[in-house]
C-alpha positions as CSV (number, residue, x, y, z in Angstrom):
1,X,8.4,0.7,19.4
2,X,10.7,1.5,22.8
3,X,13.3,-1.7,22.8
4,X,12.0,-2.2,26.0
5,X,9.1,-2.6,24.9
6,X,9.6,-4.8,22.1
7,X,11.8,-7.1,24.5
8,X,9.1,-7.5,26.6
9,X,6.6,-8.9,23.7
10,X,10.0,-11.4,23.0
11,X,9.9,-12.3,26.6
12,X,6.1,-13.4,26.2
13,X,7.1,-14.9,22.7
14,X,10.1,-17.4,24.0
15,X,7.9,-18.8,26.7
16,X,5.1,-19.4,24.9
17,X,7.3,-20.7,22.0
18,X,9.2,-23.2,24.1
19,X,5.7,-24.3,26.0
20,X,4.7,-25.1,21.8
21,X,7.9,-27.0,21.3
22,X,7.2,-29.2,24.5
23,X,3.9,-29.8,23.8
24,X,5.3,-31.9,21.0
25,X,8.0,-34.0,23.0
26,X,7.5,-37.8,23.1
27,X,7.8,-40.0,26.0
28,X,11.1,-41.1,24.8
29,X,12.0,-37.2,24.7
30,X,11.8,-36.8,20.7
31,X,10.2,-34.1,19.6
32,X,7.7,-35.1,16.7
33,X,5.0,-33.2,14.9
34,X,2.4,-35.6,14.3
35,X,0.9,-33.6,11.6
36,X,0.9,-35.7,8.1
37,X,3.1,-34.7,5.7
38,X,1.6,-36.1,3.0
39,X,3.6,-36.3,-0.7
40,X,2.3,-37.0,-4.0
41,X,5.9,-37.7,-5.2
42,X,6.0,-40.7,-3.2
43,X,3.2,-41.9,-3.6
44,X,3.4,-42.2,-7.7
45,X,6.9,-43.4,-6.5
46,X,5.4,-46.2,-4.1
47,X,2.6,-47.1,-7.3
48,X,4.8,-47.6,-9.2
49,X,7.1,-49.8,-7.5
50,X,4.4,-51.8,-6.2
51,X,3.0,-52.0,-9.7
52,X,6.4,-53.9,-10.8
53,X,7.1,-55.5,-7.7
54,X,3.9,-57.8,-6.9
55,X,1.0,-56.0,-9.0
56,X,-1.8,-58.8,-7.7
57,X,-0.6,-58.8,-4.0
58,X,-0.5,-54.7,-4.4
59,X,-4.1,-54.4,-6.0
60,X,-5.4,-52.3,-3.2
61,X,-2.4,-50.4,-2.3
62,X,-1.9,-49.3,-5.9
63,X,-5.6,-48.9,-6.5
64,X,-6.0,-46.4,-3.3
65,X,-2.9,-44.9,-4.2
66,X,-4.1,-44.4,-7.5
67,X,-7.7,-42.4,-6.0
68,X,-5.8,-40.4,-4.1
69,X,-3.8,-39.1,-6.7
70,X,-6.7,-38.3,-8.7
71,X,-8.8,-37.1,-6.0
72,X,-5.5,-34.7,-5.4
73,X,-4.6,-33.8,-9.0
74,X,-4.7,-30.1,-8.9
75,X,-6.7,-27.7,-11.3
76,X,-4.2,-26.7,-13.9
77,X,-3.2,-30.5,-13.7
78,X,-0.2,-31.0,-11.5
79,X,0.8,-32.0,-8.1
80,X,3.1,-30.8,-5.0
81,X,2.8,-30.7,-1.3
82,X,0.1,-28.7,0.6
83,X,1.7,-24.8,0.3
84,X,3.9,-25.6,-2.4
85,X,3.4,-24.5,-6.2
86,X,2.9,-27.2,-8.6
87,X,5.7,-29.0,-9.4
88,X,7.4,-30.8,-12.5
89,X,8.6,-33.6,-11.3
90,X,5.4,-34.4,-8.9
91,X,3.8,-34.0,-12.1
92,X,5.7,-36.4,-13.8
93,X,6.3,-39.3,-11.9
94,X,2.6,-39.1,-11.2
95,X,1.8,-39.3,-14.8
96,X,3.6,-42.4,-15.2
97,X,1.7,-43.5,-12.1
98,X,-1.4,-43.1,-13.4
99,X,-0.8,-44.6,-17.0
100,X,0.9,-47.5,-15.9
101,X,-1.6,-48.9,-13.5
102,X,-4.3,-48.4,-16.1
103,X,-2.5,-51.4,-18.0
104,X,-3.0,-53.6,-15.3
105,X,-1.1,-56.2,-13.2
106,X,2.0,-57.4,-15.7
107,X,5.2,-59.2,-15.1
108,X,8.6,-58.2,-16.0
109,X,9.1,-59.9,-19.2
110,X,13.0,-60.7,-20.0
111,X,13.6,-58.1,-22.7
112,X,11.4,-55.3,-20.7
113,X,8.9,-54.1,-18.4
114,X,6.1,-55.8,-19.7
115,X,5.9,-59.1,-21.4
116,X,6.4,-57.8,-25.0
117,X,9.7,-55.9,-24.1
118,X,7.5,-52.5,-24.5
119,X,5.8,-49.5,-22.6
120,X,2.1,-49.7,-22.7
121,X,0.0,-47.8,-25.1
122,X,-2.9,-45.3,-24.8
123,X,-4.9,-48.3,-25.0
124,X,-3.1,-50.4,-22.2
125,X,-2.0,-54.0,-21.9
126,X,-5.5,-55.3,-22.0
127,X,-8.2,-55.1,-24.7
128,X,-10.4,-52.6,-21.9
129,X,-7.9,-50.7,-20.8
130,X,-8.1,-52.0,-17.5
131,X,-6.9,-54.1,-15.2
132,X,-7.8,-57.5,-13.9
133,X,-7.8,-57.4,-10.2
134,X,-8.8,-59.4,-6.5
135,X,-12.8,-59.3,-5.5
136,X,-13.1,-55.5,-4.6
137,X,-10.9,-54.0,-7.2
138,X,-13.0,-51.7,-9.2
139,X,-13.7,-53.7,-12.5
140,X,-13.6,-50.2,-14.8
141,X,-10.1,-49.6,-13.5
142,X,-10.8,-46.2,-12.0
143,X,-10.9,-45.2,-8.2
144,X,-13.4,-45.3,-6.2
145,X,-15.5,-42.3,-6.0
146,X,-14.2,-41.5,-9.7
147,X,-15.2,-42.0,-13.0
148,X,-13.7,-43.3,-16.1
149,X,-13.2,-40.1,-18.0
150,X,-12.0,-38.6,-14.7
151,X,-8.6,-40.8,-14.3
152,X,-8.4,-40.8,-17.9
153,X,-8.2,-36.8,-18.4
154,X,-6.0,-36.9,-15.6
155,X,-2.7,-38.0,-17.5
156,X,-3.5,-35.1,-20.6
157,X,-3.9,-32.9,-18.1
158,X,-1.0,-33.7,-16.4
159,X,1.4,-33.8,-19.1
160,X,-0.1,-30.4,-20.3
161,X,0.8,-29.2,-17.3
162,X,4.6,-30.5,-17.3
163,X,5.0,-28.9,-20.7
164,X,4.1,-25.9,-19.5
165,X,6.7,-26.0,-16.9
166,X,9.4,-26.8,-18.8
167,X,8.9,-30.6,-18.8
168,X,11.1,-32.9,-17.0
169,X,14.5,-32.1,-19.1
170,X,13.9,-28.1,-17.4
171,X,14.5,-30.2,-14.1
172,X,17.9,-28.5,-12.2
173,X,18.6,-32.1,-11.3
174,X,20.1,-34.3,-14.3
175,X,19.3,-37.4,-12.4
176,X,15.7,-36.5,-12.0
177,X,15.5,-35.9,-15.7
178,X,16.9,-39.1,-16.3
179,X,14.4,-40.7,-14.4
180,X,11.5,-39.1,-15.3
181,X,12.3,-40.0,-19.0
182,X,12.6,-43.6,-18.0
183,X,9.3,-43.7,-16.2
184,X,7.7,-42.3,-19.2
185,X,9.5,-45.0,-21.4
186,X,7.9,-47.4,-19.4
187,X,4.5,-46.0,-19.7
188,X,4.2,-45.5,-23.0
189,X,4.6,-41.7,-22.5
190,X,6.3,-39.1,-24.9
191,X,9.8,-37.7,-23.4
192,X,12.9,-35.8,-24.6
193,X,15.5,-37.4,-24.7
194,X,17.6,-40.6,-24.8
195,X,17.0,-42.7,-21.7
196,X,20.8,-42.0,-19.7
197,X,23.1,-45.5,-19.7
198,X,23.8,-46.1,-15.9
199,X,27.0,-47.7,-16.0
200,X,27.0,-50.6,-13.9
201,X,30.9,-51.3,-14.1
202,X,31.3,-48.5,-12.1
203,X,30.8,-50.2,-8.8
204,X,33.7,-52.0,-9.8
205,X,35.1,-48.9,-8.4
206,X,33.8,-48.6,-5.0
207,X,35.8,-45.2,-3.6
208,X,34.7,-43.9,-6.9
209,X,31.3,-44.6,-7.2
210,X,30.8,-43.6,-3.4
211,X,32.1,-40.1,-4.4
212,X,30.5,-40.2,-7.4
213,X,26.9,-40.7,-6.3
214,X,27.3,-40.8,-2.3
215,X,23.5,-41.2,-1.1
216,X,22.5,-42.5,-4.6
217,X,24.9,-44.9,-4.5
218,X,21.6,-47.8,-3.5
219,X,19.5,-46.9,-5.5
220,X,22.0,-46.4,-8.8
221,X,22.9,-50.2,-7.8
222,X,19.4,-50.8,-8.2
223,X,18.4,-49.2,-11.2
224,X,21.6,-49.8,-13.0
225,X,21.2,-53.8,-12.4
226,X,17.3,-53.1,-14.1
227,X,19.3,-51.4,-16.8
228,X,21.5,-54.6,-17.9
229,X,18.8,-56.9,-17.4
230,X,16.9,-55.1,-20.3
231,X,19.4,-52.7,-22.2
232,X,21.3,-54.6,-25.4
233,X,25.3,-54.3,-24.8
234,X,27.8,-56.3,-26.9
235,X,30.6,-58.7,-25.8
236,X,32.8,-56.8,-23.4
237,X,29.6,-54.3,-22.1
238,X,27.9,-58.4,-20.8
239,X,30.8,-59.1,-19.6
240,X,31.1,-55.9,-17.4
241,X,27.5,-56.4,-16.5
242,X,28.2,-59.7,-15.1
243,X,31.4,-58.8,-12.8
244,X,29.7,-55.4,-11.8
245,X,26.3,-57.4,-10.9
246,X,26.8,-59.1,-7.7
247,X,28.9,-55.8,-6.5
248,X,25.4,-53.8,-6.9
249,X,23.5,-56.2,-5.6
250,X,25.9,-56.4,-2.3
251,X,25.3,-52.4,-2.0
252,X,22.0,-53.0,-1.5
253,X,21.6,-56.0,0.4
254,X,24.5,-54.5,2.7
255,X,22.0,-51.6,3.4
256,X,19.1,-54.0,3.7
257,X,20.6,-56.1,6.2
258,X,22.2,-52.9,8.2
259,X,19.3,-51.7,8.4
260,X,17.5,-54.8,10.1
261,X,16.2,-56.1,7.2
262,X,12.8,-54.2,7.3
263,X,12.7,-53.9,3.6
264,X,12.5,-50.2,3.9
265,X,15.7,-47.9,3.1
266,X,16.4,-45.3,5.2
267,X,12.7,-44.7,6.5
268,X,11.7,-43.1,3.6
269,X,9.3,-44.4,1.0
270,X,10.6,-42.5,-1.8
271,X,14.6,-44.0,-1.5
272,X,12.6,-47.5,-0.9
273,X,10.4,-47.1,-4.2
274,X,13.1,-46.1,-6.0
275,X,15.3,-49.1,-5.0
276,X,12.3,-51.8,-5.3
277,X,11.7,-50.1,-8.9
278,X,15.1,-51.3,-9.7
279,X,15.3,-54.8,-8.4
280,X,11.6,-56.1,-9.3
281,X,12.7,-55.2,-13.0
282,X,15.7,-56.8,-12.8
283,X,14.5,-59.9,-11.8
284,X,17.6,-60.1,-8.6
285,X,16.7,-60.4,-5.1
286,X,13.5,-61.4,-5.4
287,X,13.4,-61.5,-1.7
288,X,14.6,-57.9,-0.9
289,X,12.1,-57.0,-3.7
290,X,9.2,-58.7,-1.7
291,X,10.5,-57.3,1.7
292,X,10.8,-53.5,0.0
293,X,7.0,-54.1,-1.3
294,X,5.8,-55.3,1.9
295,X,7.6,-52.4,3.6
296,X,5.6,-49.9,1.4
297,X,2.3,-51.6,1.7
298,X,2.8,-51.5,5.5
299,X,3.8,-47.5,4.8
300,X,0.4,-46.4,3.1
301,X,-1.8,-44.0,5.1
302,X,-4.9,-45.0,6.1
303,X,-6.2,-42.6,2.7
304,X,-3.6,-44.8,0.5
305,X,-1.3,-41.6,0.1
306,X,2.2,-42.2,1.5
307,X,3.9,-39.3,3.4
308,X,7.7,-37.7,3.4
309,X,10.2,-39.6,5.5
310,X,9.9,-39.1,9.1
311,X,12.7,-36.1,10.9
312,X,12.6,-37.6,14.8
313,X,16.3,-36.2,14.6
314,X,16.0,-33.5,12.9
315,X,13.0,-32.1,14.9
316,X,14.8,-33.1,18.2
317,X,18.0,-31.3,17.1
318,X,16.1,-27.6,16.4
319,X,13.8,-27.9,19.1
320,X,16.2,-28.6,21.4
321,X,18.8,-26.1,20.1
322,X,15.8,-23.4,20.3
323,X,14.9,-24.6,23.8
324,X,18.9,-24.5,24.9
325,X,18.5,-20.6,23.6
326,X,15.7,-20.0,25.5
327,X,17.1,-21.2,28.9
328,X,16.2,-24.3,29.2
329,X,18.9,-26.3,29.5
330,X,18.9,-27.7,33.0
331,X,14.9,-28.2,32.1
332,X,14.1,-31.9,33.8
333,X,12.2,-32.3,30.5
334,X,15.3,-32.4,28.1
335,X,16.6,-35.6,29.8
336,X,15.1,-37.9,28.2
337,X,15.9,-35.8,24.8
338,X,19.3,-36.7,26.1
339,X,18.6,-40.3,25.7
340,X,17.1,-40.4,22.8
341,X,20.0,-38.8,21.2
342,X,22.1,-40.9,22.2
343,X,20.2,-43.8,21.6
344,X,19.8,-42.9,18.0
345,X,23.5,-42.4,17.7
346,X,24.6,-45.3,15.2
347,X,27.4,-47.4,16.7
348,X,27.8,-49.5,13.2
349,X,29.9,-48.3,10.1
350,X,27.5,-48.1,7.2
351,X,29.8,-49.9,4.8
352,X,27.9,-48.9,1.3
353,X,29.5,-45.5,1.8
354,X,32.2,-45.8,3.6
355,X,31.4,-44.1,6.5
356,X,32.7,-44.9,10.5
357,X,30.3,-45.2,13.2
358,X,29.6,-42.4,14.9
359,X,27.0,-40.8,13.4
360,X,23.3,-39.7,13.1
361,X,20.9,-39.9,10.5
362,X,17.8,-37.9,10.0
363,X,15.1,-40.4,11.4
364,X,16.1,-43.5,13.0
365,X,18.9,-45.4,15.0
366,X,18.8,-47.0,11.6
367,X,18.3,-43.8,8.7
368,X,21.6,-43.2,6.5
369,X,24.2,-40.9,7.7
370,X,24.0,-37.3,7.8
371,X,26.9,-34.8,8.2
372,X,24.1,-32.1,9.0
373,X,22.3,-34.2,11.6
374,X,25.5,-35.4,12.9
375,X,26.9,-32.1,13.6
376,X,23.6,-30.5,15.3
377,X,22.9,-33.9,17.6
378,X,27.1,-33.3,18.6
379,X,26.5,-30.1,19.5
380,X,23.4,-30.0,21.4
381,X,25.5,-33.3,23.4
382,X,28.2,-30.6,24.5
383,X,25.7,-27.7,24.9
384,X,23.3,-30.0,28.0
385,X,24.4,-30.4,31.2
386,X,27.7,-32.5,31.9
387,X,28.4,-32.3,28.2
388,X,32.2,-31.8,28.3
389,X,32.0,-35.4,29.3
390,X,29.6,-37.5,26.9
391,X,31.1,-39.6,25.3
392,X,28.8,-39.5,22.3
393,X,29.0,-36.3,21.3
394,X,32.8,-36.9,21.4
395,X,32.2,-39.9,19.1
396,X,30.3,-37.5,16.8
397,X,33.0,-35.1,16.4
398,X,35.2,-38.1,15.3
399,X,32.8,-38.9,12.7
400,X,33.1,-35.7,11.4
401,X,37.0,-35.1,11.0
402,X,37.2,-38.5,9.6
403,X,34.7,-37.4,6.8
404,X,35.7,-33.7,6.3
405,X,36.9,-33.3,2.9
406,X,40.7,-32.8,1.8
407,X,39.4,-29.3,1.1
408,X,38.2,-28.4,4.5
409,X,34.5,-28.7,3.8
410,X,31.6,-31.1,4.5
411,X,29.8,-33.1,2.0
412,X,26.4,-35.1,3.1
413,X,27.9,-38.5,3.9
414,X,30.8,-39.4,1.4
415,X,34.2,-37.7,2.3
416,X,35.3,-35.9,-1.2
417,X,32.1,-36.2,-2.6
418,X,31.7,-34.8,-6.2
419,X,30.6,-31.1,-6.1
420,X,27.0,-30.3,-6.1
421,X,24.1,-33.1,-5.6
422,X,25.0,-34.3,-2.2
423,X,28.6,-32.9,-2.5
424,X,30.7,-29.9,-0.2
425,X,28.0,-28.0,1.4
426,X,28.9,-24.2,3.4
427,X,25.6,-24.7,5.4
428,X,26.9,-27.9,6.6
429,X,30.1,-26.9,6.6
430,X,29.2,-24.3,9.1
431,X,27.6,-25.9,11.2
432,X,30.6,-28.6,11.5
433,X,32.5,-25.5,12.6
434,X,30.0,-25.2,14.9
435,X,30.5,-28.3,16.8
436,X,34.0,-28.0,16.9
437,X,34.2,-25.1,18.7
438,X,31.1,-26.2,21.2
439,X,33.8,-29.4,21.6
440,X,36.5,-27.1,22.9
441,X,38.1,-27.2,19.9
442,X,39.7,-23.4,19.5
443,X,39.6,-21.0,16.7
444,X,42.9,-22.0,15.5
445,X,42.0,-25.9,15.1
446,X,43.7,-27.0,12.3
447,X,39.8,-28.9,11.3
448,X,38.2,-25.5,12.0
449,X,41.1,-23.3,9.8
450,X,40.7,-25.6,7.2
451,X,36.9,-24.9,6.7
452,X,36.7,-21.2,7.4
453,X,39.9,-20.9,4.3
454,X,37.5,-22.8,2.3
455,X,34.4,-21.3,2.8
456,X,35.8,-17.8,2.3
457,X,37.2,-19.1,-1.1
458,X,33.3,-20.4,-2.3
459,X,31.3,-17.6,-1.3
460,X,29.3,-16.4,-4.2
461,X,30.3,-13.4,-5.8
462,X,26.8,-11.3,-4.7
463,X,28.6,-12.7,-1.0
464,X,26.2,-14.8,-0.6
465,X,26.4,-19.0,0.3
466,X,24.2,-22.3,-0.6
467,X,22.6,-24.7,1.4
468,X,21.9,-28.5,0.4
469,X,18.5,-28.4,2.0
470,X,17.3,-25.1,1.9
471,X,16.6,-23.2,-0.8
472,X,17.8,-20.0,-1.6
473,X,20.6,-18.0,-0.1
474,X,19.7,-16.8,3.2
475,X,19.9,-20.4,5.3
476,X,23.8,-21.0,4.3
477,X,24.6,-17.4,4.5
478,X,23.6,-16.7,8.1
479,X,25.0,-20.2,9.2
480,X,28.3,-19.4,7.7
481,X,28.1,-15.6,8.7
482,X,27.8,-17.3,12.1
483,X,30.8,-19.5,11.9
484,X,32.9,-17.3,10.7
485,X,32.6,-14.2,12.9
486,X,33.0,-17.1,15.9
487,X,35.7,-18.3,14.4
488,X,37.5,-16.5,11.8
489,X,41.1,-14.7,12.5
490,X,42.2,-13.4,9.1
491,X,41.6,-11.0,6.6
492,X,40.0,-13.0,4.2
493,X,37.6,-14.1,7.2
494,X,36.7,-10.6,8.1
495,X,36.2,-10.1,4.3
496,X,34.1,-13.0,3.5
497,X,31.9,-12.0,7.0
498,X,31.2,-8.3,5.8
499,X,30.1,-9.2,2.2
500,X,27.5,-11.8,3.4
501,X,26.6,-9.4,6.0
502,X,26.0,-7.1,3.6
503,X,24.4,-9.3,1.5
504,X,21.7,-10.4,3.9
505,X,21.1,-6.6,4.5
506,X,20.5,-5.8,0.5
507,X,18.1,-8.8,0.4
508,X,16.2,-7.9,4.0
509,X,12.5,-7.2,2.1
510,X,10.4,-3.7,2.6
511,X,8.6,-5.5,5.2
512,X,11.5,-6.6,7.6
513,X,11.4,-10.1,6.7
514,X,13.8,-12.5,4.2
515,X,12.7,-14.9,1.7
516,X,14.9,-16.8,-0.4
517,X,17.0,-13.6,-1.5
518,X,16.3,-13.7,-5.0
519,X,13.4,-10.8,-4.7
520,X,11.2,-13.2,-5.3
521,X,8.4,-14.7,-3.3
522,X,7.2,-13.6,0.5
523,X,9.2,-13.3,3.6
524,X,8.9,-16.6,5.5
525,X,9.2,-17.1,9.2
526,X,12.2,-19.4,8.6
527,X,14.3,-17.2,6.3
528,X,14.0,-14.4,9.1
529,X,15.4,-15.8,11.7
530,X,18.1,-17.1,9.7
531,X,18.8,-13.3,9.1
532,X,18.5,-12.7,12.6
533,X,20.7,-14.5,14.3
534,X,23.3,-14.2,11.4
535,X,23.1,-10.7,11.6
536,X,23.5,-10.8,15.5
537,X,25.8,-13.1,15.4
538,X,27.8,-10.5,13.3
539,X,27.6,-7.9,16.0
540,X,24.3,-5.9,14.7
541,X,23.0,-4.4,17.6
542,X,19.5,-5.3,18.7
543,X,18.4,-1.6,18.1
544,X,19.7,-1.9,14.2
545,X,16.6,-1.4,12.0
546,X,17.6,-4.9,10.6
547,X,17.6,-7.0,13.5
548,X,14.6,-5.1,15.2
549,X,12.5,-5.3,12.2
550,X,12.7,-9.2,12.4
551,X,12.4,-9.6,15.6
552,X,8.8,-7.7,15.4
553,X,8.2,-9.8,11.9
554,X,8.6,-13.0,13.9
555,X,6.3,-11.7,16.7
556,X,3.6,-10.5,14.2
557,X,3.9,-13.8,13.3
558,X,3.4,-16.3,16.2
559,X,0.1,-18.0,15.8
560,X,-2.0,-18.5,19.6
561,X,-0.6,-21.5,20.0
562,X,2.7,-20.2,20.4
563,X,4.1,-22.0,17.6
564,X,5.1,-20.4,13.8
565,X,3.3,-21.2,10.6
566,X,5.7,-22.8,8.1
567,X,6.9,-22.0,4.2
568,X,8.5,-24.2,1.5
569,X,11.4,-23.4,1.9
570,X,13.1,-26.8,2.9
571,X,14.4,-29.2,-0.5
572,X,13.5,-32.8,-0.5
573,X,15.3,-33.2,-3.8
574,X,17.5,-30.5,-4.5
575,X,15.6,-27.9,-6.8
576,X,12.8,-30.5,-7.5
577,X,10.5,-31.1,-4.2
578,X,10.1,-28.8,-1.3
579,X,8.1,-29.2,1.6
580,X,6.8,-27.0,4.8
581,X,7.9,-28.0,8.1
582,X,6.2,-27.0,11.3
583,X,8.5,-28.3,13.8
584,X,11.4,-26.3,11.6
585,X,9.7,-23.3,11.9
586,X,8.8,-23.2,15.6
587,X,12.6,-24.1,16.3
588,X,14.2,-21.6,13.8
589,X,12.0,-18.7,15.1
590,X,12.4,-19.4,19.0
591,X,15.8,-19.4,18.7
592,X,16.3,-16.9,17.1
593,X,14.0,-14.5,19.2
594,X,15.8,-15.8,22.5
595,X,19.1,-15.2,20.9
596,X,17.7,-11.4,20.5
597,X,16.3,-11.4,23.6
598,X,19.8,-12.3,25.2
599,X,21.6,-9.6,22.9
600,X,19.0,-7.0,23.8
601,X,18.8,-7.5,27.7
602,X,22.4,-6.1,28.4
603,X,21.9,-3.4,26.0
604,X,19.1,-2.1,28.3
605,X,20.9,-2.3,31.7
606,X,23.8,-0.2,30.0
């Protein structure tokens, strides 16, 4: 196809991408996509929970949840997210769900879960099997619409199903592991494994344990304090337990309270589950464990699934940064975007980690922080009109060189965190660069030399980079191809820039897109305009078969509504839940064909 032509189909593309991406802005200028986005993980998470926290008062909540989860059960047993293959630890948590409200409403007994001190059996706490519930609950236990046998093959099913992935101890996350073999103590189901000891001492240590575990570091508290409560430890190990106690609890009640006392933890219902897991069995805060319930009960869908955690920031910060791309920034429409970003800047220092106000989260004014979010919401500040001047977008760079770590990179919240889990991420990283530079800040920026020295020293050795929230290769290689050919003035730059260059050309597939790099899997909408703009930004001409090629992938690909279908490729736990994102995908790919479109334009006038 003639360039000219092919810029001509882009021209067509952008506005009717950008026309998608407004269609979804909110009166208050967020950009939302109202489409649920509901997650089996959390809601097993949320049954269980409510099954320790106030089983009678929870009958229906657990009981729908409980339907849906069976009505949803996939046919070679397990769960995931619509467009994502089954999943281990879905599958797992679920399981547990499932077993554990077939017991029945029980209280937390002193020396365990249930009043014996044990996990339930096949058989369950009562002599049916089933549990004793308000007028309405269904006497036979099951859900409605279901049979008996039905919810009762469902756990076999399931756990034939885990086994055949691996089971939980296959899980690239040790804390996950560690969980699901705890859930499955608590139902009465088989798992590998000692359950893990969660020290509570060490929030004695609180610079420690807030490297140590950084967004964790809540719902550890929680789950540690459920761990003393029940777990035998001699002399010195009670006395530990009973200095470290009222530390834990004042993590999470300093979150509860900072939050506005809502009872939910950071807008999402799988942190709050976690966290009202923790306190119901350990018999503390039996307020914030009646607040977190209530929260979840409130959270349910009107099908009695619960959904992921809502993005308002994160969709506002990659649909405006596509529609910035695209020319719109003087648009009378991205105003009240403005505001909203501002608004949801958080003026408050989240003391539970450390961290100075200053910063965004991924949701609302009152989500945790986010070194990602904080860095995107900054930039697009500087990047709208009369941003040289806002003074929140100043703040936001603060945040960020007070929590750069002493190595020069970013880690999600927690300066210095520990390495991998939430720890020093090169997408993140890059992107930090990123606002820097859109600050003023110049190439030579101590803050910006720092992190470009670093990130040439972790690139893989295939010259490739990570991402914390992306999986695969091709999202933190393009964003820190990016950075440093804006940015980087040595050797070892130029070096580090031509090997993932090169690397994003070996992994481009037969069809012009990128997937995850691995050679496995399809090309995804997301993955390619990562490519794109990486490679443009590395000075690939328009006309290169590489960039072309995408650029007429992500055409092919626009649906009639002008926005792009999305792929799994985004992590909700790190190598354990993914999730498709709409909103992502309409931003990624508009950006990155205006960013070709502005790349190819001059080329044609020469």
């Amino acid at each position: 196809m003639p360039a000219s032509a092919l810029t001509d189909r882009v021209d067509a593309a952008v506005a009717a991408g950008a026309e998608a991406l407004f269609a979804h802005r909110r009166a208050d200028g967020a950009f939302v996509f109202g489409a649920r986005r509901t997650s089996p993980l959390n809601t097993a998470g949320a049954v269980i929970a409510l099954h320790f926290a106030d089983p009678r008062g929870s009958a229906e909540a657990i009981e729908r949840g409980v339907a849906w989860l069976c009505r949803n059960q996939r046919d070679d047993g397990g769960w995931a997210m619509p467009g994502v293959p089954t999943e281990p630890l879905a599958t797992a948590v679920a399981a547990a769900a499932l077993r554990l409200t077939a017991t029945g409403p029980t209280a937390p007994g002193p020396t365990g879960a249930h009043p014996t001190g044990t996990a339930p059996g096949p058989t369950g706490a009562h002599p049916t099997g089933t549990a004793p519930g308000p007028t309405g609950a269904h006497p036979t236990g099951t859900a409605p619409g279901r049979t008996a046998p039905d919810r009762a093959a469902a756990v076999p099913a399931a756990l034939a199903r885990l086994a055949a992935l691996g089971g939980a101890e296959g899980l690239p996350e040790p804390a996950m592991a560690a969980l699901c073999r705890q859930l499955h103590a608590l139902a009465g189901l088989p798992y590998q494994g000692a359950p893990r000891r969660l020290p509570l001492e060490l929030l004695l240590l609180p610079g420690l344990s807030r490297r140590l575990l950084s967004l964790r570091l809540p719902i550890f508290a929680a789950q540690a304090l459920a761990q003393a409560e029940h777990r035998r430890r001699g002399p010195v190990g009670r006395a530990l337990d009973r200095l470290a106690g009222p530390r834990a609890l004042a993590v999470v009640r300093g979150a509860y309270e900072r939050e506005g006392a809502t009872g939910g933890f950071s807008t999402d219902p799988w942190l709050t589950a976690l966290i009202c897991l923790g306190l119901a069995r350990s018999g503390r805060a039996p307020d914030l464990t009646a607040a977190a319930a209530r929260w979840l009960r409130r959270a349910a869908g009107a099908d009695g699934s619960w959904d992921l955690m809502p993005l308002d920031v994160t969709w506002t910060n990659f649909a405006t940064a596509a529609l910035l791309e695209a020319g719109h920034a003087a648009d009378p429409r991205l105003v009240a975007t403005r505001a909203m970003l501002r608004a949801h800047q958080q003026k408050e220092p989240f003391a539970a980690f450390g961290c100075p106000p200053g910063f965004w989260g991924f949701s609302s004014p009152r989500s945790w922080p986010m070194a990602l979010e904080t860095a995107e919401a900054s930039s697009l500040l500087f990047r709208l009109p009369g941003g040289a001047d806002d003074g929140h977008a100043r703040d936001g760079i603060a945040w960020l060189t007070a929590t750069q770590d002493s190595a020069g990179t970013w880690s999600l919240c927690v300066r210095d965190s520990k390495p991998g889990g939430f720890g020093p991420c090169p997408q993140m990283t890059a992107k930090a660069v990123g606002a820097l530079l859109d600050s003023g800040a110049p190439p030579g920026d101590a803050r910006v030399a720092r992190a470009l020295r670093r990130l040439a020293a972790v690139q893989r050795p295939d010259g490739s980079y990570e991402a914390l929230w992306y999986r695969g290769g091709t999202a933190g290689t393009a964003a820190v191809l990016e950075a440093l050919t804006r940015a980087g003035t040595t050797d070892a730059h130029r070096r580090a820039a031509r090997r993932a260059t090169d690397w994003l050309l070996r992994t481009r597939r037969d069809d012009g897109s990128w997937g995850a790099g691995d050679g496995g899997g399809p090309g995804t909408v997301e993955d390619t305009a990562w490519a794109l703009r990486g490679l443009l930004a590395a000075g690939l001409p328009p006309d290169h078969p590489a960039p072309a090629a995408a650029a007429h992938r992500l055409l092919e690909a626009q649906r009639a509504d002008g926005g792009w279908p999305p792929s799994p490729v985004h992590e909700y736990i790190r190598g354990c839940a993914r999730y498709a994102d709409e909103g992502i995908a309409t931003g990624l790919a508009l950006r990155a064909l205006a960013h070709y479109r502005t790349a190819a334009r001059p080329q044609e006038g020469s």
